[in-house]
Phi, psi and omega in degrees: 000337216242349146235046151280303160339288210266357147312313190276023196232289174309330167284327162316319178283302184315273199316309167298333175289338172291317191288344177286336163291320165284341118338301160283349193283295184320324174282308174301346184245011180242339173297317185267335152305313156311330187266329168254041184049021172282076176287343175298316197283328187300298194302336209286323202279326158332304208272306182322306180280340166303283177346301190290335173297301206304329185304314149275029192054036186243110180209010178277320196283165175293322167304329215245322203267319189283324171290338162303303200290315166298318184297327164305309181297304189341309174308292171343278142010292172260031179033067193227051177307303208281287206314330174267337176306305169324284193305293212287321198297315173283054169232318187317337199268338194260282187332118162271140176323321164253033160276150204289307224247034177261271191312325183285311158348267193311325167309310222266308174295320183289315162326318178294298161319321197277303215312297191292349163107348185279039177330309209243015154291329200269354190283314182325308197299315167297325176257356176293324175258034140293302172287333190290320162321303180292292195317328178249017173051039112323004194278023201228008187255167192283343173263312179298355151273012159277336192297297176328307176271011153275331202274339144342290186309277202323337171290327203267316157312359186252336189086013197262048179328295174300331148330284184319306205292338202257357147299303158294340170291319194274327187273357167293334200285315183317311192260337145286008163265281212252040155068033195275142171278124155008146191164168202284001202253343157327275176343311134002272192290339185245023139291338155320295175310319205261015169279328154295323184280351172309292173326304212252024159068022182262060203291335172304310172290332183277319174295291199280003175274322174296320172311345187258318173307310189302318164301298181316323164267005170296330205262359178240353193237140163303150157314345141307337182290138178312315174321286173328282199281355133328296173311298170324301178301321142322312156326307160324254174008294193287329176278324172300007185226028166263332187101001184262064195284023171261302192321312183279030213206280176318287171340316200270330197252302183306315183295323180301349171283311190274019191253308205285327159336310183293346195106300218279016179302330134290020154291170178277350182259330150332292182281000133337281186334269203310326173294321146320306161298277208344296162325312187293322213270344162288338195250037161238041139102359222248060193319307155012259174322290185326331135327286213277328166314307181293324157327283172325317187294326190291271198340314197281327209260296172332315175285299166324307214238314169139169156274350196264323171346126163290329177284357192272320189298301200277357149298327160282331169312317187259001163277336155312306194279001193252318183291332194267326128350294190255043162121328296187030174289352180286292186283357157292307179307334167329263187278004161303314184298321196298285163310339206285279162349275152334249222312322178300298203260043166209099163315331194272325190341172190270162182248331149290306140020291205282307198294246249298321161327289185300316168338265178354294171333304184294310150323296185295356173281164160221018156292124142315330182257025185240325167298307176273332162321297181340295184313298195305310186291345171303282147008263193325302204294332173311315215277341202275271258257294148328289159099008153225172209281322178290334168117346206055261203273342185291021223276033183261314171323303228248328202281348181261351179280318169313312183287314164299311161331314182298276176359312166272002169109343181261074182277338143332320175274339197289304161330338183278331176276331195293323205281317153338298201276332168312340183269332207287157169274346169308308188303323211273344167270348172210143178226099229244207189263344161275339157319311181281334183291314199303307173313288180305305188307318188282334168305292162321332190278328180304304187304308188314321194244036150088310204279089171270035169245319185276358177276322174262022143305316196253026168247329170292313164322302222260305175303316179324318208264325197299325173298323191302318186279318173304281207311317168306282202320303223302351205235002181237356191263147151294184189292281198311333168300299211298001187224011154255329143280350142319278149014282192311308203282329163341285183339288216282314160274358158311316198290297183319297205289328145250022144321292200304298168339286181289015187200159179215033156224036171293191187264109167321340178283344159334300186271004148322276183267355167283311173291330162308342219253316176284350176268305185288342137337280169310153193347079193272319183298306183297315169307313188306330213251007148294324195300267152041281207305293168347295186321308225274342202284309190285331197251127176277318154327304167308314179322271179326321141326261201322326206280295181301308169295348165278286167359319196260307171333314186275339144290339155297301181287358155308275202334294201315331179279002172244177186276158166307324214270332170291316161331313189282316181270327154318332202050064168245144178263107202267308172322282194309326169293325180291300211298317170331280197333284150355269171316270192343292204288343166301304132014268164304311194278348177259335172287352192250345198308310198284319176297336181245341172312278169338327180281337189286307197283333209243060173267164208280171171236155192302025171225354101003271180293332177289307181328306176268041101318139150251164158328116180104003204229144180245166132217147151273170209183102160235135190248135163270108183207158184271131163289125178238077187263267198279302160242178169287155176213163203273359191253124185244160164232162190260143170245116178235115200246140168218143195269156180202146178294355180258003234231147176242358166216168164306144170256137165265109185241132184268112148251084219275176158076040175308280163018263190315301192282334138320300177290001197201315168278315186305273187312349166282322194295326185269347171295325182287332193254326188242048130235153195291340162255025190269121177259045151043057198249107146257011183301001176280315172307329181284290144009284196267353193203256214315341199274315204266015167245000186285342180277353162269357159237082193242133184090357189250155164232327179233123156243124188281139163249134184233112187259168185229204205342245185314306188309356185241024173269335219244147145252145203280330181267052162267352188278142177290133161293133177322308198257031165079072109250154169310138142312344177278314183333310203254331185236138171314057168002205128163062152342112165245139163318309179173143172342306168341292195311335252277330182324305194235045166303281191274158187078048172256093195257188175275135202323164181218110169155217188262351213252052161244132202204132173236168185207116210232147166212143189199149176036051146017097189273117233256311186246116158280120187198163163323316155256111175269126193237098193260074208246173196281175178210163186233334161225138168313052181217186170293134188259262199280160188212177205264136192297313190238194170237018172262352187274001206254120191261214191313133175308011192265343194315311160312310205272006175056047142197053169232185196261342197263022161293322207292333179278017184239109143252152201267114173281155173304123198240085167312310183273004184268334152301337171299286154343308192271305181341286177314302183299309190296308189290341159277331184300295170336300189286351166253036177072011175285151190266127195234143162228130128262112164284127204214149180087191186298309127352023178220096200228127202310300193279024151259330140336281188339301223276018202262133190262079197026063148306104178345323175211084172288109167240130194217124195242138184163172203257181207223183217183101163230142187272086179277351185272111180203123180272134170283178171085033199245158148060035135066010181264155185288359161233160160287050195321284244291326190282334192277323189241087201294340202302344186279338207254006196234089209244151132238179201233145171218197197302162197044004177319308193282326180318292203323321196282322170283044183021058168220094165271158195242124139104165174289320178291180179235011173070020209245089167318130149256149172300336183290335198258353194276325191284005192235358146307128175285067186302327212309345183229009164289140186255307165251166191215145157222125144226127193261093174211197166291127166048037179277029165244003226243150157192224197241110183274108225232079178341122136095013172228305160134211197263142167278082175199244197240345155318268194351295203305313204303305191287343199283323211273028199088328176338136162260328177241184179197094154274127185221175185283201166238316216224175162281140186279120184276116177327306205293318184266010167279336152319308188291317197287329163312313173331288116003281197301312157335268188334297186315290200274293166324342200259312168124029171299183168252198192246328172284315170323305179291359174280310182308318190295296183308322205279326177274345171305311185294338209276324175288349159235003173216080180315321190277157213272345174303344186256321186267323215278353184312323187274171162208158183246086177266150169099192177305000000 
């Protein structure tokens, strides 16, 4: 019996001494997981030993309360909240207020709690182990300054950004007053920081407060760690809203490789990513995709986090605001509601949450008095939750309330708010697009109530900043931003244009800054990216940058031209080239920012232009614009202003009913003008527009012009006069881009020097083959065409990859070769250095390789597609509808293989205005083309026409004569001729245009023969 005891005794000690061994391996080995930030594996070793303690009643200790609570962050960590709280909740029962590890408690639950969206449950928890921290003189250790960047987070989660920012400053300060060394939690903090400058629109500071975190956290993490690569995705963010969207691509695909590599592919840091990507793919136009990411992410976030998780809630939220974009308001209003729900039946939710919900909401209505309850009720919960009257960083709640007001009629109220946001510290320090908003609200409030001295305070206001943010924007927005502040600044002049229209007892300075505005406006886009150009010419450092963004450029428009199917089997990614393309020029437009910014801000003003009038000289400024009082609305009109040197303000001339006059005189104007068999009766036209500006030109001869919307189909001098001569008859014409330019017009002779060099192409062999059968043509234009245009398909048809190209033929242009002879045999006799290519020799990409020749002339026919169904060619966008620039051509040798699908060679003969802008132009003084409709594109209000002019000035050109219409050879041949001789002769180039058009006019009266061509730029 007694060795049986001591068998069952020995045995007994042998199992505790194995299980007390184990037990330690198991702490040591969870201890050194921990340390080395492998938290799946760290919590797995954690729990197993937590078990084995629990197993002996040992749950008391101090050892025992600090390693739970480390298993507890862990969960945090992998955002596994309910699980660490779960873990956490019994130790409250073992701890007392004056035990050393009662503040990392409490610190540790409220982490979980910021994690879970429960800002103001956590704040209690945070600052109670704030005092516990003080209370035991612990304020001087490395865990109260983690406590510090949590009470820090938790400010940034309230949305209380300046809070947030004087937290993380006190725990940087926290650390460098008590020598804390470095460590992984450092990384923590200027990842904060730099979300804040995020928030506050400081993207410069926000890339370097993440570089250093990223840095900070390389030196304690693997490379692999979420932390890194989450903070990376954050990175994403900041370049992307820099505009630098290749970069921010790349980033985004990557951190999405190495997360799911890593295990983390059903993380919450998984959906972080795709939500990053999500972003990108929105701010390329591309909502679509951008939906279906986030969707995934709601899946992830959902699984991860729970469904009620704020981050899961602000993820539908932003799949609302994506839906309601594209149309899509039933389902937006949907899951907005949804979330709306959810947040109401959790007392703890974020409260700023809910108000940006109901915003949303508020959208989704087209009741007004339904809007504004939404609104209002957004509004009380901001001003409560902010704990300021304006909302702080939410400062769009009031501004969108502000707005309602107006709409209904309640400007009294509407002023309270406005005059609210006018106060805010939000405004007053940074001036963004709710600024600009703020500005238009109060301008508007003005015009509605009469009081034209405060609408043209806050219209003067509003232009002042909007140049200041345009100087900026164009070199820092991607295309769809940047052209969602064109969008803005239309807006604004619409608003101006019909301010004036409608009253006639504003402040003469109304048409005063509507015409600044409208100078500074125009073809705003095309200037930055002539500056652009300039630079680059000047920093040798761009050259490789331009040389690779043309590459790609020139691989996109291959690209555009083909099926998916041909794509695939390349292995080219149509997305990802777009995406390049962009980035690169995002680049170039930011490496270019300091040299062209100053041409923007110091853009001229109409007194400016008046200064530079000589006696006898006008300019005019016609404007296309929509009446806008509240909202745009569809009935637009043309506004026509003219300066004249003796005149002491702009005359504002009203031509309502733009429609009718696009739709119904222009195009009667152009049935009279641009055939040969039109007898060139425009007086309806003289009638409706010129009769009301001649009486402000008595004593004028040349009037300089800048046209906008129908006015840039016609020449303006083809209109008739009552005693039957032309405008052209009685005035100098002289076409401009836009007033701007107007500085360096004149006195443009033909170059002097050493630098003369032409580069000529003429008559084209369209089908290359063996036998050439070669028939005449009597106009530069496509001789057959499909007999209807319903027959006509989809725009790739143009575009070399439909069957109904067969229907297009390109005729033989005899005389244009004739036409390059002469000109070149005048240049030769004035010393010009000459190439003509003619024939099988006349090849797009021998264009392409042509180096700033002095005179590019190029006859051949020319082509624009204006009928184009979206949804075409099988792409990922509807580029073609999206980009006129694809749809505005010339055909050169092999042009027809193309159009028949047997294309020779690698080109395909076919220029598009998109591959034209990346010609090297930069010292061309002239461009001529001499073909069909090459002036003709996508007439793009307050920009000029979208086609191969446009391309032609991008790629450098200072002038660019092109056509309107089709050119009958023989005399478009004599007006070349002519216009030569004159500039060559030592005219200036607009004098030698004048010349040639009357000259042809004395032998061909009608406007079909002289009025075709028009001549823009210097």
């Amino acid at each position: 019996m007694s060795r049986l005891i001591y068998l069952f005794v020995s045995c007994v000690l042998t199992y505790s001494s194995i299980l007390a061994q184990s037990e330690t391996e198991l702490l040591l080995q969870f201890d050194s997981l921990y340390d080395a930030r492998n938290t799946p594996a760290s919590i797995e070793m954690g729990e197993k030993w937590k078990d084995a303690v629990l197993q002996k009643g040992i749950r008391d200790t101090i050892q025992f309360i600090t390693k739970v609570i480390r298993i507890a962050d862990g969960y945090r960590f992998l955002n596994q909240s309910s699980k660490g709280l779960e873990t956490l909740n019994p130790l409250f029962a073992l701890v007392s207020p004056n035990t050393a590890v009662y503040p990392d408690l409490l610190k540790i639950y409220g982490f979980i709690l910021l994690t879970t969206g429960e800002h103001w449950k956590a704040d209690s928890f945070l600052v109670c182990s704030k005092a516990a921290y003080e209370r035991q003189n612990l304020d001087h250790t490395i865990k109260y300054n983690s406590l510090l960047r949590s009470i820090a987070d938790n400010k940034y989660g309230q949305r209380n950004i300046p809070q947030a920012l004087k937290w993380y400053d006190t725990a940087l300060a926290h650390r460098q007053k008590n020598k804390i060394p470095e460590d992984f939690s450092l990384g923590a903090i200027y990842s904060g920081m730099a979300l804040c400058n995020q928030d506050q629109g400081n993207f410069v500071k926000a890339s370097y407060w993440i570089s250093k975190c990223i840095d900070s956290y390389s030196r304690f993490l693997p490379p692999d760690h979420p932390s890194i690569l989450s903070n990376k995705s954050v990175y994403a963010n900041f370049l992307l809203e820099s505009g630098q969207l290749y970069q921010a691509d790349s980033i985004t695909i990557e951190v999405l490789k190495d997360l799911k590599k890593s295990g983390y592919g059903s993380s919450a840091y998984y959906g972080g990513a795709l939500e990053s990507h999500a972003a990108i793919r929105a701010r390329l136009g591309q909502d679509a995709d951008a939906f279906a990411l986030l969707v995934e992410a709601g899946k992830i976030f959902e699984h991860a986090l729970g469904p009620t998780h704020a981050v899961t809630l602000h993820n539908k939220l932003s799949q609302a605001k994506i839906r309601l974009g594209l149309g899509f308001i039933h389902e937006a209003q949907a899951i907005s509601l949804e979330v709306k729900n959810t947040l109401l039946s959790d007392a703890n939710s974020n409260q700023m949450d809910l108000a940006e919900t109901l915003s949303v909401l508020a959208d989704c209505t087209q009741n007004v008095e339904e809007a504004i309850s939404l609104q209002e009720e957004a509004l009380k919960i901001c001003q409560t939750a902010s704990g300021k009257p304006d909302c702080g960083i939410l400062n769009q709640v009031p501004l969108k309330l502000a707005f309602s007001y107006l709409k209904s009629g309640s400007y009294s109220k509407c002023a309270q708010l406005l005059d609210l946001a006018s106060d805010s510290s939000e405004f007053a320090s940074v001036k963004n697009q709710d600024y600009l908003r703020l500005l238009f609200y109060r301008a508007q409030l003005g015009l509605l109530q009469e009081n034209w001295s405060a609408a043209y305070e806050s219209l003067r206001e509003l232009i002042k900043i909007q140049k200041e943010m345009t100087a900026e924007a164009s070199f820092i927005l991607n295309e769809n931003d940047w052209l969602d502040q064109l969008r803005f600044m239309r807006r604004t002049a619409d608003m101006m244009f019909t301010a004036v229209q409608y009253s006639n007892n504003q402040p003469d300075e109304f048409v005063s800054i509507c015409l600044d505005f409208q100078i500074f406006n125009k073809a705003i886009s095309l200037l930055s990216a002539q500056k652009i150009r300039e630079h680059i010419q000047i920093d040798s450092n761009l050259a490789p940058i331009f040389n690779h963004w043309c590459e790609v450029r020139a691989q996109l428009a291959w690209c555009y031209t083909q099926t998916l199917e041909v794509l695939k089997n390349q292995q080219l990614s149509l997305p990802n080239l777009e995406v390049e393309a962009d980035s690169l020029e995002k680049v170039l437009l930011i490496r270019s920012a300091g040299f062209a910014k100053a041409s923007l801000r110091n853009s001229a003003t109409w007194l400016d232009i008046q200064k530079k009038l000589q006696h006898g000289e006008a300019a005019i400024e016609i404007a296309h614009y929509s009446e806008y009082q509240l909202e745009p609305t569809d009935l637009a009109h043309y506004a026509v202003m003219v300066i004249t040197k003796e005149e002491p303000k702009p005359i504002f001339i009203l031509l309502p009913a733009a429609d009718q006059i696009d739709q119904f005189l222009i195009e009667k104007y152009l049935i009279e003008t641009a055939s040969h068999q039109g007898k060139g009766q425009t007086a309806d036209l003289y009638r409706a527009f010129w009769s009301k500006i001649e009486p402000y030109l008595k004593d004028i001869s040349r009037v300089y012009i800048s046209a906008d919307g129908g006015f840039l189909k016609i020449s303006i001098g083809a209109i008739l006069l009552p005693d039957g001569q032309y405008v052209a008859d009685r005035y100098d014409i002289r076409n401009v881009f836009s007033l701007r330019d107007f500085g360096i017009r004149k006195g443009q002779k033909a170059v002097q020097g050493a630098s003369k060099t032409a580069y000529l192409v003429g008559n084209p062999m369209f089908l290359l083959k063996d036998q050439d059968d070669v028939a005449t043509a009597t106009f530069r234009s496509v001789s057959e065409r499909p007999d209807s245009i319903e027959k006509i398909a989809p725009l790739e048809y143009l575009l070399r990859n439909t069957e109904e190209t067969r229907g297009l033929n390109l005729s033989s242009l005899p005389g244009s070769a004739q036409e390059v002879n002469d000109i070149a045999s005048l240049m030769q006799k004035r010393g010009w250095e000459t190439t003509v290519l003619l024939g099988v020799a006349a090849k797009e990409d021998a264009v392409k390789l042509v180096q700033s020749p002095t005179v590019l002339h190029l006859a051949t026919h020319g082509y624009f597609l204006s009928n184009v169904r979206s949804g075409t060619a099988n792409l990922s966008r509807a580029v073609l509808e999206n980009n006129p620039m694809l749809r505005s051509m010339l055909f050169f040798a092999g042009a027809q293989n193309t159009l028949n699908k047997n294309s020779l060679g690698k080109g395909d003969g076919i220029l598009s205005a998109y591959e034209a802008q990346n010609l090297h132009l930069d010292k061309t003084e002239l461009v001529v083309l001499s073909a069909c409709q090459t002036a003709q594109g996508k007439i793009q209000n307050g920009e000029g026409v979208f086609g191969l002019q446009r391309a032609l000035r991008i790629a450098g050109a200072k002038a660019v004569l092109v056509s309107l219409w089709d050119v009958d050879d023989k005399v478009g041949r004599a007006f070349m001729t002519v216009f030569y001789e004159k500039w060559l002769g030592g005219m200036g180039k607009q004098e030698a245009f004048r010349e040639a058009q009357l000259e042809v006019k004395k032998n061909h009266p009608l406007p079909f023969y002289w009025a075709g061509f028009v001549l823009f730029g210097e």
